[in-house]
C-alpha positions in Angstrom: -71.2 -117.0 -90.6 -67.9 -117.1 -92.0 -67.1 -118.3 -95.7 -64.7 -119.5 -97.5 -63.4 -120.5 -101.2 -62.3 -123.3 -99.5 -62.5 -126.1 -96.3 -59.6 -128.4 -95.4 -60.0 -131.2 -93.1 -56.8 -132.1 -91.2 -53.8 -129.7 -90.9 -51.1 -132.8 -91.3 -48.9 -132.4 -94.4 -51.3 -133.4 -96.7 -54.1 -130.7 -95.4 -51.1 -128.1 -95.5 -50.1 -129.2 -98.7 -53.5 -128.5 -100.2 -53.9 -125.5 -98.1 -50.6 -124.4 -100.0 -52.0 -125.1 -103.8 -55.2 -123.4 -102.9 -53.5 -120.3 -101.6 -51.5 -120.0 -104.7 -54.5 -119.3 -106.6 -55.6 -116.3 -104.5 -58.6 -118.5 -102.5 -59.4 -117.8 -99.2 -58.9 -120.8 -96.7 -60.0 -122.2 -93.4 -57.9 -125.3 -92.3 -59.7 -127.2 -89.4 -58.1 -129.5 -87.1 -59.4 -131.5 -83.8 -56.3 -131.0 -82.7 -54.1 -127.6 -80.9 -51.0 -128.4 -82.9 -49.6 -131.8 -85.4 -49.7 -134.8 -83.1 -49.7 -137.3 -85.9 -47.7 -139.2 -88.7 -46.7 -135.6 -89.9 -44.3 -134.9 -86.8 -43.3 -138.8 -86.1 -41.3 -139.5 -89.0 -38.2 -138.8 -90.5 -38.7 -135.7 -92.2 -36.9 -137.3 -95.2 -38.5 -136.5 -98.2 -37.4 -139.0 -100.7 -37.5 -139.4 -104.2 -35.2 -142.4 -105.1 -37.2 -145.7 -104.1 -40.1 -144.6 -104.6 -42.7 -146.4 -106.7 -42.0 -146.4 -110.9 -44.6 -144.2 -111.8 -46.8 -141.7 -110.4 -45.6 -141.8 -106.6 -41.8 -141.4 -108.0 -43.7 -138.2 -110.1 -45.7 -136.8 -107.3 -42.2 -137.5 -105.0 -39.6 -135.2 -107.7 -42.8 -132.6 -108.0 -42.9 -132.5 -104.1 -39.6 -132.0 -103.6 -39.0 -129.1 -106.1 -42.3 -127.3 -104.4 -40.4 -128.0 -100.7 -36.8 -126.8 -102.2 -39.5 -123.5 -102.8 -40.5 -122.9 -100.0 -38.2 -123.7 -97.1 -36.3 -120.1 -97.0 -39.5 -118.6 -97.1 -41.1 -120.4 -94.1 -38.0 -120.6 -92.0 -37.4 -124.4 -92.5 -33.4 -125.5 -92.4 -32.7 -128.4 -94.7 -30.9 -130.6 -92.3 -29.3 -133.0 -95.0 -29.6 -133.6 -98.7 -29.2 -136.6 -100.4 -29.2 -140.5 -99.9 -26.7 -142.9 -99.2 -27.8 -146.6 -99.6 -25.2 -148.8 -98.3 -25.5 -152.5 -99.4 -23.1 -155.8 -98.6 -25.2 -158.3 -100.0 -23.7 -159.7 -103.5 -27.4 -159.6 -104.8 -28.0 -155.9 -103.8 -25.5 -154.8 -106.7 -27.5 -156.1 -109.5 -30.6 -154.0 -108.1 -28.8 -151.0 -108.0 -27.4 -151.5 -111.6 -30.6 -152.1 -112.6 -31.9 -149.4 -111.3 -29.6 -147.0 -112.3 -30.4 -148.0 -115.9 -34.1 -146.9 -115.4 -35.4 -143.1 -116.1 -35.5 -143.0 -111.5 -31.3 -143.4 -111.9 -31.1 -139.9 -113.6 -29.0 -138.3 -111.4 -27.9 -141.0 -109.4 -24.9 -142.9 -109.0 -22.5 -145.8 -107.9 -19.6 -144.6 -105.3 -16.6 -146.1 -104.7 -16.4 -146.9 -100.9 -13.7 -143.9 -100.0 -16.1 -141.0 -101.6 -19.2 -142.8 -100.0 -17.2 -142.3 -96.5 -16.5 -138.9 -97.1 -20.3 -138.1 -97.1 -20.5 -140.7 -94.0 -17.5 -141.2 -92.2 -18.9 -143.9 -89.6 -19.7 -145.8 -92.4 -18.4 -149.8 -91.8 -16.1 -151.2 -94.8 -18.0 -154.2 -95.0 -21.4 -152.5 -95.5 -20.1 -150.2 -98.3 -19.4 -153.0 -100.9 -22.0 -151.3 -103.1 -23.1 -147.9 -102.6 -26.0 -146.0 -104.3 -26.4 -142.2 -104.0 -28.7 -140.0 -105.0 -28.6 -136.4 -104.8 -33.0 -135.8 -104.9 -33.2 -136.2 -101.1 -33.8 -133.4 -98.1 -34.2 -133.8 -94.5 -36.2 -131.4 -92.4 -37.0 -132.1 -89.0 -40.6 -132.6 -89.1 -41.5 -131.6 -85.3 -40.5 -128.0 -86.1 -41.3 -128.0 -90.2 -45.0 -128.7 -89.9 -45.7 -126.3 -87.2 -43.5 -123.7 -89.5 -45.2 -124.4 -92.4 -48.4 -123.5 -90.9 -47.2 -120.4 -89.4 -45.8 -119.5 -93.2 -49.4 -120.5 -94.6 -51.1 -117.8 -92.0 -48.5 -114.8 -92.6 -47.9 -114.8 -96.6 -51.5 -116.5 -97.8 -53.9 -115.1 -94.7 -55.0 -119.1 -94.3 -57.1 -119.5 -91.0 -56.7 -122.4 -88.9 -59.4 -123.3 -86.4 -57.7 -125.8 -84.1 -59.0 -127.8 -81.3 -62.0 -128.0 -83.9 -63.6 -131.5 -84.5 -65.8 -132.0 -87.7 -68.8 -134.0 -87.4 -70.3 -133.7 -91.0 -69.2 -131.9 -94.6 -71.7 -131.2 -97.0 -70.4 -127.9 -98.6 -71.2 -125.1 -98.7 -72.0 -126.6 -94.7 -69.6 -127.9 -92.7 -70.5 -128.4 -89.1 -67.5 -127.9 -86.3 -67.5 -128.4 -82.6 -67.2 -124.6 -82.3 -69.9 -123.7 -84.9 -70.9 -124.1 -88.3 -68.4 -122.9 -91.6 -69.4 -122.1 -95.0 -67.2 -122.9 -98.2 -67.5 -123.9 -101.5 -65.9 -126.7 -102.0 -63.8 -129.3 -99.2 -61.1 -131.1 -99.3 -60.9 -133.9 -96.0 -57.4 -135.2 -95.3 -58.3 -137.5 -92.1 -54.5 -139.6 -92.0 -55.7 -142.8 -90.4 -59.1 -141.9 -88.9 -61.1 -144.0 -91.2 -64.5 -143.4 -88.8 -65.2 -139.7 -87.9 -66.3 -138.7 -91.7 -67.2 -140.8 -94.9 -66.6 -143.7 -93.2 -68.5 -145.8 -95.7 -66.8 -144.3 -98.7 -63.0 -144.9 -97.2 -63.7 -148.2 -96.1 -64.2 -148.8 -100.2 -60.8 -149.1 -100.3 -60.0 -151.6 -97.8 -57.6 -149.5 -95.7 -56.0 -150.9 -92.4 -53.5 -148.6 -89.8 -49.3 -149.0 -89.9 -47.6 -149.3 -87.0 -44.2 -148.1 -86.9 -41.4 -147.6 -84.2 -38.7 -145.2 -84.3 -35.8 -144.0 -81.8 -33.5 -141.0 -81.1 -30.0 -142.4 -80.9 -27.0 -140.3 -79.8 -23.5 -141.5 -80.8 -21.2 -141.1 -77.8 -19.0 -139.0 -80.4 -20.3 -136.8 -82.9 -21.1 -138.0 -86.3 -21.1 -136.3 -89.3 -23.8 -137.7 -91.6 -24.1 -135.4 -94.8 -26.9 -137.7 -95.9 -29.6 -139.8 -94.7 -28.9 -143.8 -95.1 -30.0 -146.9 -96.0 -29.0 -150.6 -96.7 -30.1 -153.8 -98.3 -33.3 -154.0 -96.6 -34.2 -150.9 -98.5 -33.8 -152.1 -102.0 -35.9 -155.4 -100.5 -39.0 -152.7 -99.5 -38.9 -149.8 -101.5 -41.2 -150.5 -104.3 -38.6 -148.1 -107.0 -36.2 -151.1 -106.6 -38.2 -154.0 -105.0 -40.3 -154.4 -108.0 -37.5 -154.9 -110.4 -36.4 -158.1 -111.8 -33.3 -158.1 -110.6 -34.5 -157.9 -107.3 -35.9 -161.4 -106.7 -32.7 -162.8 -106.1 -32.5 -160.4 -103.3 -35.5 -160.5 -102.0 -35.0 -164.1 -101.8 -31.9 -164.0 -99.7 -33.5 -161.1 -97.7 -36.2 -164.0 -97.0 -34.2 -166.9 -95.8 -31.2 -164.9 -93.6 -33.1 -161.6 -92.9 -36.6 -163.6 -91.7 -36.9 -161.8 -88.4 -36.5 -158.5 -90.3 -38.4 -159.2 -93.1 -41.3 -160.4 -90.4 -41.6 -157.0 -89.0 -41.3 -154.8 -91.9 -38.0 -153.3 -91.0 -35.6 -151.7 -93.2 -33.2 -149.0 -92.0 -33.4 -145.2 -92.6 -30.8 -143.1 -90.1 -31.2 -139.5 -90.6 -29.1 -136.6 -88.6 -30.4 -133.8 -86.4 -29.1 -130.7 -86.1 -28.0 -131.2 -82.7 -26.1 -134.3 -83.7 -28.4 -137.2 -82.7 -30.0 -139.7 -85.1 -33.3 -140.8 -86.3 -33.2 -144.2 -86.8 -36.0 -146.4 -87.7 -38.7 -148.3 -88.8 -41.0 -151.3 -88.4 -44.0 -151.9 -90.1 -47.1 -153.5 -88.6 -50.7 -153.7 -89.8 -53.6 -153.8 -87.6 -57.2 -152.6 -87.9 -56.5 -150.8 -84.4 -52.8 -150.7 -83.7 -51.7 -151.6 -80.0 -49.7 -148.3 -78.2 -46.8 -150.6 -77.0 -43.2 -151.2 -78.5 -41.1 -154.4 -78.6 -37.5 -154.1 -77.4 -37.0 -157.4 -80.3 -38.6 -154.7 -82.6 -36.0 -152.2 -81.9 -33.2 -154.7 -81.7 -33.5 -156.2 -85.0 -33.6 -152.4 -86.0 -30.6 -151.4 -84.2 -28.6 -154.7 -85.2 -29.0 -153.6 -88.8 -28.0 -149.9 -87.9 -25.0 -151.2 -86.0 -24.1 -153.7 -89.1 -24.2 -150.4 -91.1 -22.6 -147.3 -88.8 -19.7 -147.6 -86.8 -20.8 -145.4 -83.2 -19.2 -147.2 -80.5 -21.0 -145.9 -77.0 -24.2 -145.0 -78.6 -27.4 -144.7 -76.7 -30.9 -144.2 -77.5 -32.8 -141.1 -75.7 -35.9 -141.3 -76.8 -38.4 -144.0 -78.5 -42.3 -143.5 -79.9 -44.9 -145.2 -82.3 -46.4 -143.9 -85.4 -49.6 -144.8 -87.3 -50.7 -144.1 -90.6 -53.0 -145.1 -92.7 -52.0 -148.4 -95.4 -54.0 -149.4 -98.2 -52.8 -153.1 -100.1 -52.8 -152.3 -103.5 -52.5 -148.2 -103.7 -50.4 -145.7 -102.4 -52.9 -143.3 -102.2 -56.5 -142.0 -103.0 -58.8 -139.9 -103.6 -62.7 -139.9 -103.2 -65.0 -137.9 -105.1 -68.7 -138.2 -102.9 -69.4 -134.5 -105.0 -68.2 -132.3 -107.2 -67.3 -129.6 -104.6 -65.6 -132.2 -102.1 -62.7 -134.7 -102.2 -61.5 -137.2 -100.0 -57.2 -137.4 -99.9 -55.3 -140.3 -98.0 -52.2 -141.6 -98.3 -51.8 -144.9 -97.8 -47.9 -145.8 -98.2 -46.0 -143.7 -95.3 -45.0 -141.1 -97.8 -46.8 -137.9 -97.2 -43.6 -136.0 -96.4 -42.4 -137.3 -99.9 -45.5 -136.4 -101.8 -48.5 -134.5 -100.2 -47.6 -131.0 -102.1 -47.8 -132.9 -105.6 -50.6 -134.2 -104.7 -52.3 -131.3 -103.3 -51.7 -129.1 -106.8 -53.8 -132.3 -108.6 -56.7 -131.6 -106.5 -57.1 -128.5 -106.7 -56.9 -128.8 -110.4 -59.1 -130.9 -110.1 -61.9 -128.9 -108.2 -60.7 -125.3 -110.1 -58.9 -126.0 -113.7 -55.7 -125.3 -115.0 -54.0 -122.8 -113.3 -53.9 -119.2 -115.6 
């Protein structure tokens, strides 16, 4: 029977992120997945791994230790940084006081205000009227998460020796036991990473923290001209959402008028992120919708309202979109994330605020802290 130092649950970012921690400490490793390759919220977002806008506090921590651990390792495991940095473009008179404000906090290191010609040199399709007040931070990379994950777990097998056992389902942890659909595993200690299955293990203990599934939609839009977009960008419905800014004082005001004139918008969760390919086209999303069991279908008014505020924002006369899909992932009301603790050899890890990308390798080094000590 084979054993290991260590089990992981889930090969999505946050599985490979503690299968990365783990391997830095020498352990041997076995990462099982029900799945032949990432299918989930790992490949069907952005890839932007942000720092700026995230929660005050530990996500904004966990978010700047992430990103110094990805900056790491990309070269290594074949990963091209697609774009660096944020652009947050904002036309609403009440948006500048947010961004002062939050330029005056310790999460403004770094960052700054542009005028509107030096914001369009980054972004040329920029619109005039939606540059009024620019915030941009330099914290920011874009990977394109279809090809990163998968390259991220072939870097894990060839430097560290981590196994993967895929098209493996789990049907019960109790280390050293763990019993998979293609025989039984032995390790010391577990770490299960289940996204947003909240049923096929510890469904007793997760539902403790009252966690429901996001829906999101997303599209590939192509610019009948090629765009140069040297970072990923944002607007006003951005510093309305993001907790970093959202939870400022200075934001009620904007929140307010977000409220009354942005209603349909507000309604479905939707703030604008457009991030840049490599072969030119555009990510450009999301929604936000909260159900217990998501529905599979998208709404063209969904995507409208998205595209309205992407077309308010970018000037790309002609564009079309080329592709569309949904994401889930798992959403908790009052946490971005946790972790569960049924033993000392075995944790539970979820995120529950659509930033795995952004945080999972921070988060992976505190658990296995947690379950080995301080590193030497």
């Amino acid at each position: 029977m084979p054993h290991y130092d260590i089990a992981i649950v889930g090969a999505g970012i946050v599985g490979l992120a503690h299968a990365l921690a783990a391997a830095k400490r020498g352990k041997r490793i076995v990462v099982v997945d029900r799945g032949a390759q990432a299918n989930g919220a790992s490949v069907r977002n952005f890839g932007f791994v942000t720092v700026t806008g995230q929660q005050a506090g530990d996500c904004w921590n966990k978010a700047r230790h992430a990103r110094d651990i990805w900056a790491e390792i990309v070269d290594d495991a074949g990963i091209d940084v697609l774009q660096r940095g944020l652009l947050l473009a904002a036309r609403l008179d009440e948006s500048e006081a947010v961004i002062d404000a939050f330029l005056r906090t310790e999460m403004g290191e770094g960052c700054e205000r542009l005028t509107l010609d030096e914001a369009r040199r980054l972004v040329p399709a920029l619109r005039p009227e939606a540059g009024r007040f620019t915030l941009y931070s330099p914290h920011e990379v874009r990977v394109e998460s279809r090809t990163a994950i998968p390259l991220l777990a072939r870097y894990l097998e060839v430097k560290y020796g981590v196994e993967f056992r895929r098209s493996t389902a789990v049907s019960a942890v109790e280390p050293p036991r763990i019993e998979t659909s293609t025989g039984l595993i032995e390790a010391e200690t577990v770490v299960v990473c289940p996204g947003d299955d909240f049923k096929s293990l510890f469904a007793d203990r997760i539902a403790a923290y009252n966690v429901t599934r996001c829906k999101l939609q997303m599209m590939r839009v192509v610019p009948a001209q090629r765009v140069s977009l040297s970072t990923a960008v944002m607007s006003d419905l951005g510093l309305g959402r993001y907790l970093g800014y959202a939870e400022l004082p200075e934001a009620t005001a904007l929140k307010a008028r977000l409220d009354r004139e942005f209603k349909p918008e507000r309604e479905n969760g939707i703030h604008l992120i457009v991030t840049q390919s490599e072969d030119g086209s555009l990510i450009v999303g999301d929604s936000h919708h909260y159900s217990e069991t998501p529905d599979p279908f998208g709404l063209e008014r969904v995507d409208r309202l998205t595209l309205d505020e992407m077309d308010a924002v970018l000037n790309l006369p002609g564009r079309f979109i080329t592709e569309r899909w949904i994401g889930t992932y798992a959403s908790a009301p009052d946490r971005w994330r946790f972790t569960d603790k049924p033993s000392d050899a075995l944790r539970i890890v979820v995120v529950t605020a659509g930033c795995g990308a952004s945080t999972a390798f921070g988060i992976g080094e505190e658990t296995i802290e947690d379950l080995y000590g301080s590193a030497v």
